[in-house]
C-alpha positions in Angstrom: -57.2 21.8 -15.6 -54.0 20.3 -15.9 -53.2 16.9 -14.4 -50.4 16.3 -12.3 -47.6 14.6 -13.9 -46.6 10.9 -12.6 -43.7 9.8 -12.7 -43.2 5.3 -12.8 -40.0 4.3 -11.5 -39.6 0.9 -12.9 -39.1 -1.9 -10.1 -35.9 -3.1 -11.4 -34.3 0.4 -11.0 -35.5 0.7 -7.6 -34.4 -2.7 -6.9 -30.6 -2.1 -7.8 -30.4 1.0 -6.3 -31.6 -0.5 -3.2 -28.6 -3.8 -3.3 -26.4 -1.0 -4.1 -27.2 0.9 -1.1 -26.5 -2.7 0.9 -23.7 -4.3 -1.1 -22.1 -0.3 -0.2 -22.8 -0.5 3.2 -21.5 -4.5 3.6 -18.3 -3.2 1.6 -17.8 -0.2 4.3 -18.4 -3.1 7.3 -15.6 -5.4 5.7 -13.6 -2.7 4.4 -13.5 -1.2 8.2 -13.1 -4.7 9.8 -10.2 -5.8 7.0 -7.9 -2.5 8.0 -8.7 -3.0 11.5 -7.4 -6.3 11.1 -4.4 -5.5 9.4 -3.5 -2.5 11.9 -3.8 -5.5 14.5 -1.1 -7.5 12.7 -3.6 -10.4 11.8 -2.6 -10.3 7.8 -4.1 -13.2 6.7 -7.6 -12.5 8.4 -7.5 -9.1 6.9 -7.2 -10.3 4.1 -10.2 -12.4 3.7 -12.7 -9.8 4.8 -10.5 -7.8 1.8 -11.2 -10.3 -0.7 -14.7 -10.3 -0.1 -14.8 -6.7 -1.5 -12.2 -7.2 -4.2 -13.7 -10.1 -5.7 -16.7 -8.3 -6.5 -15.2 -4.4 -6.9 -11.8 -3.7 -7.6 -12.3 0.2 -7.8 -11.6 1.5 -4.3 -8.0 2.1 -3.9 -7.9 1.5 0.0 -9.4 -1.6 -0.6 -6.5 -2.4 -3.1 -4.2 -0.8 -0.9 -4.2 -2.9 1.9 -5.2 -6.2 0.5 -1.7 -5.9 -1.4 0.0 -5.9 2.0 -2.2 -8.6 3.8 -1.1 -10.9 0.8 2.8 -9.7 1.5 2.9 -9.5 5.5 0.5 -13.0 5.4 1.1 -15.0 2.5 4.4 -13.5 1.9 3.8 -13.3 -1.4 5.3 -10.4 -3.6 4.3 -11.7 -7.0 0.4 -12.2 -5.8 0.4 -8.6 -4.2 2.4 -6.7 -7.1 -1.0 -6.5 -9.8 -3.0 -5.5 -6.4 -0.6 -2.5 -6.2 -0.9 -1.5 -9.0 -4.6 -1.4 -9.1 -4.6 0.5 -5.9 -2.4 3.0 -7.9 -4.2 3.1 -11.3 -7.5 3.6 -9.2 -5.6 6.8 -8.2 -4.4 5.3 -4.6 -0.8 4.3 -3.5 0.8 1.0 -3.1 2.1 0.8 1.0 5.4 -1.0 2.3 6.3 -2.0 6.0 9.5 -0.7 6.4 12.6 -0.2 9.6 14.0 3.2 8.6 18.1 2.6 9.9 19.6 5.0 12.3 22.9 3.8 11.7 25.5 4.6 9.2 28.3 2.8 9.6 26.1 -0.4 10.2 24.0 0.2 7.0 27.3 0.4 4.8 28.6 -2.7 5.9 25.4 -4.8 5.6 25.5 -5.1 9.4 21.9 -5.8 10.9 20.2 -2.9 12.0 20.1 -2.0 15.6 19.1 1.4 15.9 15.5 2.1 14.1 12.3 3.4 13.4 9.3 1.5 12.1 7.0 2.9 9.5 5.6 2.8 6.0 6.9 3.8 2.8 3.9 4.8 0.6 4.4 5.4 -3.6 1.9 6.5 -5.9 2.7 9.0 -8.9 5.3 10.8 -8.8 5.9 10.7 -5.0 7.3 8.8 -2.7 6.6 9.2 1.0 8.4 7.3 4.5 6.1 8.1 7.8 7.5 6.7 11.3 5.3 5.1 13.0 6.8 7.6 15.8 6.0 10.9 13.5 9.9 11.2 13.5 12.3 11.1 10.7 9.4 10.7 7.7 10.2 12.7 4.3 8.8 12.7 1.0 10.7 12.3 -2.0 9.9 13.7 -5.0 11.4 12.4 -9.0 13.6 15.6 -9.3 15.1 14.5 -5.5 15.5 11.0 -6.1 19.0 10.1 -7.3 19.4 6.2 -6.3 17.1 3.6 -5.2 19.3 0.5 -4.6 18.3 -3.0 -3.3 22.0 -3.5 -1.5 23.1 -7.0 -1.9 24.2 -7.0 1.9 21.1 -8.1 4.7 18.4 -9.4 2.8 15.6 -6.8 2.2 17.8 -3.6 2.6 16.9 -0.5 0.7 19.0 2.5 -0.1 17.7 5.6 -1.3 19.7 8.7 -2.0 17.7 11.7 -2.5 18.4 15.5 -2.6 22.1 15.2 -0.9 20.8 12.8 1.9 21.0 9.0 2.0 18.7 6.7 3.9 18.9 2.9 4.7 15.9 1.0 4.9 15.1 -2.6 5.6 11.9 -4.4 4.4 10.0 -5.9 7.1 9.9 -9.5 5.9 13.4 -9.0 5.4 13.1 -10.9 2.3 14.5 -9.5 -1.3 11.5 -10.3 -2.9 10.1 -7.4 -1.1 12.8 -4.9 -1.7 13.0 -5.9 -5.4 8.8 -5.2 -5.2 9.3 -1.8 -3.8 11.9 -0.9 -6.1 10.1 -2.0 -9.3 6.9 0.0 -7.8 8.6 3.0 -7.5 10.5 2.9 -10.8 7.1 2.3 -12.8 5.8 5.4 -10.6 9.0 7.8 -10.8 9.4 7.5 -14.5 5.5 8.2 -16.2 
Protein backbone atom coordinates (compact mmCIF):
# COMPACT_ATOMS: atom_id res chain seq x y z
CA UNK A 1 0.00 0.00 0.00
CA UNK A 2 1.15 3.24 -1.00
CA UNK A 3 1.24 6.17 1.38
CA UNK A 4 -0.18 9.34 0.62
CA UNK A 5 2.18 11.97 -0.45
CA UNK A 6 2.68 15.20 2.00
CA UNK A 7 3.41 18.03 0.95
CA UNK A 8 5.54 20.80 3.78
CA UNK A 9 4.93 24.27 2.83
CA UNK A 10 7.76 25.94 4.61
CA UNK A 11 6.46 28.78 7.11
CA UNK A 12 8.34 31.50 5.55
CA UNK A 13 6.59 30.93 2.24
CA UNK A 14 3.38 30.97 3.79
CA UNK A 15 4.28 33.89 5.68
CA UNK A 16 5.05 36.16 2.60
CA UNK A 17 2.35 35.14 0.68
CA UNK A 18 0.15 36.04 3.47
CA UNK A 19 1.85 40.08 3.92
CA UNK A 20 1.45 39.99 0.28
CA UNK A 21 -2.09 39.31 0.28
CA UNK A 22 -2.28 42.48 3.11
CA UNK A 23 0.38 44.87 1.79
CA UNK A 24 -2.06 44.18 -1.81
CA UNK A 25 -5.04 44.88 -0.20
CA UNK A 26 -3.60 48.22 1.96
CA UNK A 27 -2.10 49.33 -1.60
CA UNK A 28 -5.81 48.94 -3.23
CA UNK A 29 -7.30 51.00 0.09
CA UNK A 30 -4.69 53.90 -0.49
CA UNK A 31 -4.62 53.59 -4.03
CA UNK A 32 -8.61 53.99 -4.05
CA UNK A 33 -8.52 56.76 -1.34
CA UNK A 34 -5.39 58.73 -3.23
CA UNK A 35 -7.56 58.96 -6.72
CA UNK A 36 -10.58 59.77 -4.80
CA UNK A 37 -8.63 62.42 -3.41
CA UNK A 38 -7.27 63.82 -6.39
CA UNK A 39 -10.78 63.61 -8.33
CA UNK A 40 -11.81 65.84 -5.23
CA UNK A 41 -9.15 68.52 -6.05
CA UNK A 42 -7.28 67.88 -2.58
CA UNK A 43 -3.66 67.26 -4.59
CA UNK A 44 -1.53 67.35 -1.88
CA UNK A 45 -3.50 64.86 0.33
CA UNK A 46 -3.65 62.54 -2.59
CA UNK A 47 -0.65 62.53 -2.74
CA UNK A 48 0.47 61.29 0.51
CA UNK A 49 -1.78 58.23 0.55
CA UNK A 50 0.12 57.93 -3.13
CA UNK A 51 3.43 57.90 -1.70
CA UNK A 52 2.71 55.46 0.73
CA UNK A 53 2.39 52.93 -2.21
CA UNK A 54 5.19 54.36 -4.35
CA UNK A 55 7.67 54.29 -1.74
CA UNK A 56 7.42 50.72 -1.35
CA UNK A 57 6.25 49.63 -5.20
CA UNK A 58 6.77 51.65 -8.04
CA UNK A 59 5.17 49.10 -10.58
CA UNK A 60 1.53 50.04 -10.91
CA UNK A 61 1.10 52.59 -13.49
CA UNK A 62 -2.13 54.27 -12.00
CA UNK A 63 -0.30 54.58 -8.95
CA UNK A 64 2.46 56.48 -11.02
CA UNK A 65 -0.08 58.09 -12.99
CA UNK A 66 -1.69 60.18 -10.59
CA UNK A 67 0.96 60.72 -8.01
CA UNK A 68 2.76 62.60 -11.06
CA UNK A 69 -0.18 65.01 -11.13
CA UNK A 70 -0.76 65.37 -7.26
CA UNK A 71 3.02 66.54 -7.15
CA UNK A 72 2.06 69.17 -10.33
CA UNK A 73 -1.58 70.42 -9.31
CA UNK A 74 -0.09 70.39 -5.34
CA UNK A 75 3.38 71.11 -5.12
CA UNK A 76 3.50 72.64 -8.48
CA UNK A 77 6.35 70.95 -9.21
CA UNK A 78 7.12 69.84 -12.92
CA UNK A 79 10.67 68.68 -12.32
CA UNK A 80 9.58 66.27 -9.19
CA UNK A 81 6.62 64.89 -11.30
CA UNK A 82 8.52 64.37 -14.76
CA UNK A 83 10.61 60.85 -13.59
CA UNK A 84 7.02 59.79 -12.01
CA UNK A 85 5.65 60.09 -15.53
CA UNK A 86 7.72 58.38 -17.01
CA UNK A 87 7.57 55.46 -14.70
CA UNK A 88 3.83 55.41 -15.10
CA UNK A 89 4.67 55.14 -18.91
CA UNK A 90 7.58 52.55 -18.87
CA UNK A 91 5.27 50.44 -16.52
CA UNK A 92 3.09 50.46 -19.73
CA UNK A 93 0.60 53.39 -18.25
CA UNK A 94 0.31 57.07 -19.55
CA UNK A 95 1.46 60.20 -18.03
CA UNK A 96 -2.02 62.71 -17.51
CA UNK A 97 -2.23 66.64 -17.90
CA UNK A 98 -5.08 69.03 -16.61
CA UNK A 99 -5.79 70.89 -19.51
CA UNK A 100 -8.67 74.04 -20.82
CA UNK A 101 -9.16 72.95 -24.52
CA UNK A 102 -9.84 76.87 -26.23
CA UNK A 103 -12.97 77.46 -28.21
CA UNK A 104 -11.69 80.52 -29.60
CA UNK A 105 -9.65 81.22 -32.52
CA UNK A 106 -9.05 84.50 -32.93
CA UNK A 107 -8.29 84.77 -29.08
CA UNK A 108 -5.81 81.80 -29.07
CA UNK A 109 -3.76 83.53 -31.98
CA UNK A 110 -3.24 86.61 -30.30
CA UNK A 111 -2.33 85.22 -26.88
CA UNK A 112 -5.54 86.62 -25.53
CA UNK A 113 -6.85 84.74 -22.30
CA UNK A 114 -9.18 82.16 -23.01
CA UNK A 115 -12.86 82.75 -22.49
CA UNK A 116 -14.66 80.23 -24.15
CA UNK A 117 -13.50 76.47 -22.95
CA UNK A 118 -13.70 73.11 -22.09
CA UNK A 119 -11.90 71.40 -19.24
CA UNK A 120 -10.25 68.05 -19.55
CA UNK A 121 -7.18 65.89 -19.63
CA UNK A 122 -4.72 65.33 -22.16
CA UNK A 123 -3.28 61.75 -21.64
CA UNK A 124 0.17 60.47 -23.66
CA UNK A 125 1.64 57.13 -23.53
CA UNK A 126 3.30 55.43 -26.69
CA UNK A 127 2.55 56.51 -29.61
CA UNK A 128 -0.75 58.21 -28.76
CA UNK A 129 -1.89 61.11 -27.58
CA UNK A 130 -5.46 61.52 -26.34
CA UNK A 131 -7.59 65.04 -25.06
CA UNK A 132 -11.04 63.93 -23.18
CA UNK A 133 -13.55 66.88 -22.06
CA UNK A 134 -14.49 66.61 -19.01
CA UNK A 135 -18.01 67.34 -20.87
CA UNK A 136 -17.48 64.11 -23.41
CA UNK A 137 -17.35 66.92 -26.08
CA UNK A 138 -14.60 68.04 -28.38
CA UNK A 139 -11.94 64.98 -27.16
CA UNK A 140 -9.65 63.44 -30.13
CA UNK A 141 -6.79 61.24 -30.25
CA UNK A 142 -3.79 62.05 -32.05
CA UNK A 143 -1.79 59.68 -33.47
CA UNK A 144 2.49 60.26 -34.66
CA UNK A 145 1.45 60.07 -38.42
CA UNK A 146 -1.32 63.09 -37.46
CA UNK A 147 0.78 65.16 -35.39
CA UNK A 148 2.39 67.91 -37.30
CA UNK A 149 3.18 70.71 -34.52
CA UNK A 150 3.23 70.72 -30.82
CA UNK A 151 4.22 74.33 -29.87
CA UNK A 152 4.44 75.85 -26.34
CA UNK A 153 3.36 79.63 -27.78
CA UNK A 154 5.26 82.22 -26.10
CA UNK A 155 1.93 84.27 -25.61
CA UNK A 156 -0.32 83.36 -22.10
CA UNK A 157 1.81 81.42 -20.07
CA UNK A 158 0.98 77.69 -20.25
CA UNK A 159 -0.57 77.73 -23.80
CA UNK A 160 -0.26 74.72 -26.03
CA UNK A 161 -0.77 74.42 -29.71
CA UNK A 162 -1.14 71.35 -31.51
CA UNK A 163 -1.68 70.90 -35.17
CA UNK A 164 -2.72 67.59 -36.17
CA UNK A 165 -4.23 66.00 -39.33
CA UNK A 166 -5.38 69.63 -41.01
CA UNK A 167 -6.95 70.81 -37.64
CA UNK A 168 -5.30 73.06 -35.01
CA UNK A 169 -6.19 73.13 -31.37
CA UNK A 170 -5.23 75.69 -28.51
CA UNK A 171 -4.79 74.42 -25.17
CA UNK A 172 -3.90 76.04 -21.88
CA UNK A 173 -2.25 74.19 -18.97
CA UNK A 174 -4.15 74.40 -15.85
CA UNK A 175 -1.49 75.90 -13.61
CA UNK A 176 -1.08 78.21 -16.37
CA UNK A 177 2.49 78.00 -15.74
CA UNK A 178 5.22 77.15 -18.72
CA UNK A 179 6.83 74.79 -16.75
CA UNK A 180 3.90 72.61 -17.34
CA UNK A 181 3.47 73.20 -21.01
CA UNK A 182 7.27 72.77 -21.52
CA UNK A 183 6.52 69.17 -19.32
CA UNK A 184 3.83 68.13 -21.69
CA UNK A 185 5.69 68.87 -24.69
CA UNK A 186 8.95 67.11 -23.66
CA UNK A 187 6.49 63.96 -22.61
CA UNK A 188 5.00 63.77 -25.75
CA UNK A 189 8.18 64.16 -27.87
CA UNK A 190 9.96 61.28 -25.93
CA UNK A 191 6.60 59.28 -26.63
CA UNK A 192 5.94 60.33 -30.43
CA UNK A 193 9.38 59.70 -31.54
CA UNK A 194 10.36 55.77 -30.13
Amino acid sequence: MQRPRVYFVPVFVLSCALLGAQQNGRFADLKSQGIGLFQGGKYSEAAGKLEAIWEEDQSDAKVAEYLAMAYLYGEHDAAKAQPVMEKAIANGGQASFLVFHSHERLAALHGDIINQYCAGKISVSPGKLVFISDSGEHSVTIDPAELKEFTVTGGAPGRISIKAAGKSYTFMAKTHSRAEAVLLATITQQNFTR
